[in-house]
N, C-alpha and C positions, 0 to 999 in steps of 0.2 A: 420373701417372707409370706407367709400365709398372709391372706386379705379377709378385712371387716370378722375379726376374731376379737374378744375380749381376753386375751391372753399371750405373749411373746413367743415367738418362737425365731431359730435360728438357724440357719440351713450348714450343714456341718460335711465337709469330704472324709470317709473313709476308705482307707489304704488297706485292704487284705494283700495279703504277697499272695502273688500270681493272678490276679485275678484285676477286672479294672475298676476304677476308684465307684464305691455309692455317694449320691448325694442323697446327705440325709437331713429332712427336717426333725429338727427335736425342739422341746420346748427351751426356753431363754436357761432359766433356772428351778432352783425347786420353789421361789417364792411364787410359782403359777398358781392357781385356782381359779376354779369357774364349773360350776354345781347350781345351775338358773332354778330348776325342775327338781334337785334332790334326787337325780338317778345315781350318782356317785354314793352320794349318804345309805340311799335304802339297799346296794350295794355291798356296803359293810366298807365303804373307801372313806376313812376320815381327810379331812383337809391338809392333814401334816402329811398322807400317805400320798396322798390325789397328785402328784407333777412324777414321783418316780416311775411311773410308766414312761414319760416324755424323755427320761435322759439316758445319755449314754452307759453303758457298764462295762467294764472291764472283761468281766465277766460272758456278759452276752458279745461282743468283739473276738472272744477265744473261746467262743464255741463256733461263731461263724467260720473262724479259721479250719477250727475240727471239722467242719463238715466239706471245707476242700481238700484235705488230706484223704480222710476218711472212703474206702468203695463200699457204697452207699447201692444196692439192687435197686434200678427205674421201679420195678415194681411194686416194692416193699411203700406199705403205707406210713409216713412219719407225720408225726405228732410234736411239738413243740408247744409246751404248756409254762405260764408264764411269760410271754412272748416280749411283754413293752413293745419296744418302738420293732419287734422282730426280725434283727437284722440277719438271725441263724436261717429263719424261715424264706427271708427273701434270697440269702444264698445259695440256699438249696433249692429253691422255685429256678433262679436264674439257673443252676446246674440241670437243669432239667427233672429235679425229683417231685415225685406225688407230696405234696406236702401239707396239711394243716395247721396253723398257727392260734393260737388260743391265749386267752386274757380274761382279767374278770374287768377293764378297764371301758366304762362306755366309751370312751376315745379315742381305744386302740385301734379298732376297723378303721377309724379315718384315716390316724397317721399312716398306719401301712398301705393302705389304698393309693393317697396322695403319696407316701413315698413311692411303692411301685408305680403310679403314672410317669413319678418325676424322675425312673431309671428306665423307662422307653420298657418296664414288665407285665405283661398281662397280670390281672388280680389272681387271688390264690383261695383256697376253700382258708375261712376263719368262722371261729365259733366262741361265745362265751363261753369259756371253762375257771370255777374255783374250787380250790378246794377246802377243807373244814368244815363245819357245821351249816348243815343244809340252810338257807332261806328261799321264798321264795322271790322269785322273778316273773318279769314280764321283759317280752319282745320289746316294748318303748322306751326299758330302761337298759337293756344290754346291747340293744343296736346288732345283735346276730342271736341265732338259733344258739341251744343250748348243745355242749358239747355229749355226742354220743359217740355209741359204737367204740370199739376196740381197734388197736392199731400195732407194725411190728417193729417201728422204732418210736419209742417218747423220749425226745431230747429237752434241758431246759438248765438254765445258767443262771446261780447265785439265788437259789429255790429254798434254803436251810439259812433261813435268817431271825428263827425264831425259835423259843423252847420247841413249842408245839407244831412247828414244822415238819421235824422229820416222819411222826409219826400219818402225819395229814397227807403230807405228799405222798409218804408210800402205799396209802391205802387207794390215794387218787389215781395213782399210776396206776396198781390193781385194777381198780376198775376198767381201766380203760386201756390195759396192754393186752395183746393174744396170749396166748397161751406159751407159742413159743413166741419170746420176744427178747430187744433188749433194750437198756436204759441207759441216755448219755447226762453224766450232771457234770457241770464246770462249779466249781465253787470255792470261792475266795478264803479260804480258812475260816469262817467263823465259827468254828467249834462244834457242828452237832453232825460231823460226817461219819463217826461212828457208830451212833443213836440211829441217824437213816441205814446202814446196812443192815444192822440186826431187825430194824422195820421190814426193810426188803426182803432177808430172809425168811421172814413169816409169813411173807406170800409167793416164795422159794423161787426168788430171785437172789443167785450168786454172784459177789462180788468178784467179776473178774481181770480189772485193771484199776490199780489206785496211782497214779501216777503224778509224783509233785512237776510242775509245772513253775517255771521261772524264766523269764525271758526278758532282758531289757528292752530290745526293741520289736514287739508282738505284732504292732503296727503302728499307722499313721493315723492322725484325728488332723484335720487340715496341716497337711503334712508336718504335724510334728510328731517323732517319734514316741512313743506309749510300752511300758511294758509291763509286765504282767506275772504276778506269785499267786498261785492259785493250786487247787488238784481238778486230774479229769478221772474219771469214775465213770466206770462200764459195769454193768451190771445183765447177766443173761437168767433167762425160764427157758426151761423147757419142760412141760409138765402135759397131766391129758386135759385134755378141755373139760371134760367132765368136772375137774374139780374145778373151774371159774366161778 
């Protein structure tokens, strides 16, 4: 376990098929919190939101999968927004891709850092990224640089959890996909996956895989088997730069 922390946490094995097991710190539960300074609060992280970065998602476990299936070009820049404990990001770092991992969590850069020391992985580019209505920030309260620049894949798992989601994330992804690009979302049914395509259409990005997803045994969480009802959702641009 982490040492001299004010909060639980608990070192957890996952099992992707093919690939060899991560150990991953996550928090105990969702009853964590620990907000000393109010960088969480000014944020926009209330106390009931504040531990769901630290746990596992079903969700974000079957995207990590998609991304060893998946030929992924070394050179293509990816983007993975929403990241939590970013298990997608740390298996595409370990597969060798260029990757950025993004949060709006002040204590997301740790966990992933302390997880990749604790998988023998060099660190990876991470950047605060939110999306919805602008606030500001400072560097002491988001612990990394502010998410910039445009990228050719943005992946992100269980991102439409809210009315006002789909419309946010898709302007978010705008802003910060090339021109040609594409989009991966894994997302557990909650209802607003039709609401984000026609988002994404109006920054003419087309829906070009919806694909339900059901799997009893998706993978392992200390070896015990997990599985997973969800849709995977691809999304391509190709458009001219001019109009970004």
């Amino acid at each position: 376990m982490l040492t001299s922390i004010p909060y639980k946490t608990k070192l957890r094995t996952i099992h992707i098929p093919g690939q060899a097991p991560l150990e991953i710190f996550t928090l105990l539960d969702k009853q964590q919190y620990y907000d000393p300074s109010g960088a969480a609060q000014r944020l926009g992280i209330c106390s009931a939101a504040w531990p769901l970065f630290g746990m596992l998602w079903p969700s974000g476990l079957q995207l990590a999968i998609k991304v060893t299936k998946e030929p992924i070009d070394p050179e293509q820049r990816i983007l993975e927004i929403g990241c939590g404990l970013g298990l997608a990001s740390m298996t595409a770092h370990r597969l060798g891709r260029n990757v950025t991992a993004s949060d709006r969590h002040p204590l997301a850069k740790h966990f992933l850092y302390k997880n990749l020391k604790n998988n023998d992985l060099p660190p990876i580019n991470y950047r605060y990224g939110q999306w919805g209505p602008n606030r500001p920030v400072s560097l002491a309260d988001t612990g990394a640089p502010v998410l910039s620049g445009r990228y050719d894949l943005i992946m992100g798992s269980d991102l439409l959890y809210e009315p006002s989601s789909p419309g946010q994330v898709a302007k978010y992804i705008h802003e910060h996909a090339q021109a040609c690009s594409e989009v991966w979302v894994m997302d557990p049914n909650r209802g607003y996956r039709n609401r984000f395509t026609r988002e994404m259409s109006a920054y003419g990005f087309e829906l070009a895989e919806d694909k339900k997803i059901h799997r009893p045994y998706a993978f392992k969480i200390d070896n015990v088997p997990e599985s997973y009802s969800g849709r995977f959702l691809r999304y391509q641009r190709d458009i001219s730069p001019s109009l970004l």
